[in-house]
Wavefront OBJ file of the C-alpha trace (Angstrom):
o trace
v 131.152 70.384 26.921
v 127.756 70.579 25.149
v 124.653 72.190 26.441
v 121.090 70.882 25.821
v 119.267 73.745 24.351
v 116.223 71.813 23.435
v 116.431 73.655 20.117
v 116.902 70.204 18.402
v 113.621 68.963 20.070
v 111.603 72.213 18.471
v 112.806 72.173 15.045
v 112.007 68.205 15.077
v 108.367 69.248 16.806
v 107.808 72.104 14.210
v 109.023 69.798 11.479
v 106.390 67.302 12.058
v 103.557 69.944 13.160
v 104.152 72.801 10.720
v 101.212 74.847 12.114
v 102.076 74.612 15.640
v 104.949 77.335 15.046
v 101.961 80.176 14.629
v 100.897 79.318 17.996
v 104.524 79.085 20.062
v 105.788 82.317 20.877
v 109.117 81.950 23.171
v 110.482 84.354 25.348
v 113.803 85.624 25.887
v 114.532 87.387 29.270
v 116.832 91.006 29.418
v 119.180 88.247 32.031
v 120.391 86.754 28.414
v 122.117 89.941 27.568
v 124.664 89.235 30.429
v 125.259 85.558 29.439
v 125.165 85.887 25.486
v 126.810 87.986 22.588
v 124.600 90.346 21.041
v 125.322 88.268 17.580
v 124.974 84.970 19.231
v 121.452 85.981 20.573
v 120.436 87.364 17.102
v 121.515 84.410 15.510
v 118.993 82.537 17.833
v 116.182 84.701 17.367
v 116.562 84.354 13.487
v 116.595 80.561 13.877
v 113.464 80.504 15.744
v 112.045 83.116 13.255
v 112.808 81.402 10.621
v 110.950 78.127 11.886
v 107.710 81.031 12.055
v 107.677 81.113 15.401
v 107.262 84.521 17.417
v 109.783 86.075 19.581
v 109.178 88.147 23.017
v 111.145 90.708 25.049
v 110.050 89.472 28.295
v 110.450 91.988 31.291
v 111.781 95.391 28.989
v 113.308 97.942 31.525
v 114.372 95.672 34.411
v 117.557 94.707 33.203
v 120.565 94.390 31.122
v 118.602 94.873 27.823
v 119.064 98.792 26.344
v 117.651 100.502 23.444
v 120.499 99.319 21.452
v 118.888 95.525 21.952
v 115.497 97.073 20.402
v 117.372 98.675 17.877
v 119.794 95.235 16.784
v 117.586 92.307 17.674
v 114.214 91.255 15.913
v 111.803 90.935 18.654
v 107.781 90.455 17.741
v 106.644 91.606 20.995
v 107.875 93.763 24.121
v 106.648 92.643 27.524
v 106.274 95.612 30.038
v 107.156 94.275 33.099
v 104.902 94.397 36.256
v 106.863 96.871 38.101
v 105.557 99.635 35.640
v 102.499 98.510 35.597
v 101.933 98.476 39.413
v 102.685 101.993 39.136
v 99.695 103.263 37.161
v 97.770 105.271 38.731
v 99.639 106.629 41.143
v 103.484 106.823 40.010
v 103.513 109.754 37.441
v 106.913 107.854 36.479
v 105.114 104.698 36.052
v 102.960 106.071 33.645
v 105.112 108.417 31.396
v 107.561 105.264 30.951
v 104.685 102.773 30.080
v 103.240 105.645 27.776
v 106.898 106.353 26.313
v 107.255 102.287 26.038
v 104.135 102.156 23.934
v 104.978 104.601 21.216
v 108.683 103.030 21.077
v 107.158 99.675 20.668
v 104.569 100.950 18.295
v 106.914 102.861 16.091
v 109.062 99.644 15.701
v 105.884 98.157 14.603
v 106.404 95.636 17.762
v 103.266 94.367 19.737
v 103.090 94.724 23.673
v 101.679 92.939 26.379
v 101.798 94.256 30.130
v 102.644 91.735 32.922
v 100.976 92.015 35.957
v 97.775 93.865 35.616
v 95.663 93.126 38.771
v 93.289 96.241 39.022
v 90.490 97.320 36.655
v 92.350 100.467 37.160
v 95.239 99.528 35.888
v 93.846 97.759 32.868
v 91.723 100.768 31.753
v 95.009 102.879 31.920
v 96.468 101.082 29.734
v 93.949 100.680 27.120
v 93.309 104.585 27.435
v 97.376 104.203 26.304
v 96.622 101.992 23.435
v 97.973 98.769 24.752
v 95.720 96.093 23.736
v 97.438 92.892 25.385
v 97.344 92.164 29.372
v 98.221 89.220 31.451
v 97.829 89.200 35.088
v 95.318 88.562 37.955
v 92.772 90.884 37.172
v 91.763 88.259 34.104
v 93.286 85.128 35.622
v 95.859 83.557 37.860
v 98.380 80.821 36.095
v 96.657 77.317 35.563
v 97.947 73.993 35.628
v 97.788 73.168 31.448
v 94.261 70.613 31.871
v 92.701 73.501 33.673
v 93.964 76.127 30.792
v 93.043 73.447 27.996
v 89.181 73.204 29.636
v 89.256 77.042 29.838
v 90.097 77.849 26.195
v 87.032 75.091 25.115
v 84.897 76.449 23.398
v 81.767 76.412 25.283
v 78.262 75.207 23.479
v 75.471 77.864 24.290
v 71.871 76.273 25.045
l 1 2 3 4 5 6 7 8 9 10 11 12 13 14 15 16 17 18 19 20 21 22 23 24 25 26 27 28 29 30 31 32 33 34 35 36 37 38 39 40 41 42 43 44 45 46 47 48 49 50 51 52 53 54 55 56 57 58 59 60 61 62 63 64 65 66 67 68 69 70 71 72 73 74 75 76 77 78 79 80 81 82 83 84 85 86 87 88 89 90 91 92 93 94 95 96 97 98 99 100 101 102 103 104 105 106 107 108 109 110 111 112 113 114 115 116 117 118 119 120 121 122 123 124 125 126 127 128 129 130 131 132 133 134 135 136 137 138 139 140 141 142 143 144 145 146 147 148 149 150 151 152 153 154 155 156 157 158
């Protein structure tokens, strides 16, 4: 039995659009570690890596994934997952494993983005902890793709 991977369908899309693959970044959930051989997975990610385009850790610390993963597979970008985040501010445990993720992720030379930030108090945490990248409701919630394409228009000024 085959599976449809859709892998076909990007290497024939990057093939004709070379300098989309700069823009795609695809993300690869810590539920994957169950279902896949470390080697399999890594033979994915360099695939996709070799076609330029960006691979995430989506949802770091929620799963099956372990610093062994970090360590073995070639990841461009860790996504703390909400959970931690909700924590700041009030969780000391929250903070000292977002903090802890940060300089593991930084030390790897690895980019982060936090999921789920929906205070102003959460967001100024975690630039005070050097993380630069955020996605949540504080900035906006997710948008059907017209509505994201108007949004990221540039805008003429008068």
């Amino acid at each position: 039995m085959s599976w449809y991977t859709g892998r076909q369908d990007l290497h024939r899309i990057l093939a004709a659009s070379p300098t989309a693959a700069q823009h795609v970044t695809l993300e690869i959930t810590e539920d994957v570690f169950i279902a896949r051989a470390a080697d399999a997975i890594q033979a994915s990610i360099a695939s996709f890596r070799d076609l330029g385009v960006r691979i995430s850790l989506d949802d770091f610390g929620t799963g099956f994934a372990s610093f062994h993963h970090l360590r073995q597979l070639d990841f461009d970008e860790h996504k703390i997952d909400t959970s931690f985040v909700a924590g700041l501010s009030h969780d000391l445990t929250s903070e000292v494993l977002v903090r802890g993720f940060l300089n593991i992720a930084s030390g790897l030379g690895v980019s982060v983005i936090a999921e789920g930030v929906e205070t102003q108090a959460q967001s100024q945490e975690l630039i005070n902890m050097g993380c630069v990248a955020a996605q949540g409701y504080l900035f906006s919630p997710a948008v059907p793709l017209a509505q994201a394409a108007v949004l990221f228009t540039p805008q003429k000024t008068a």
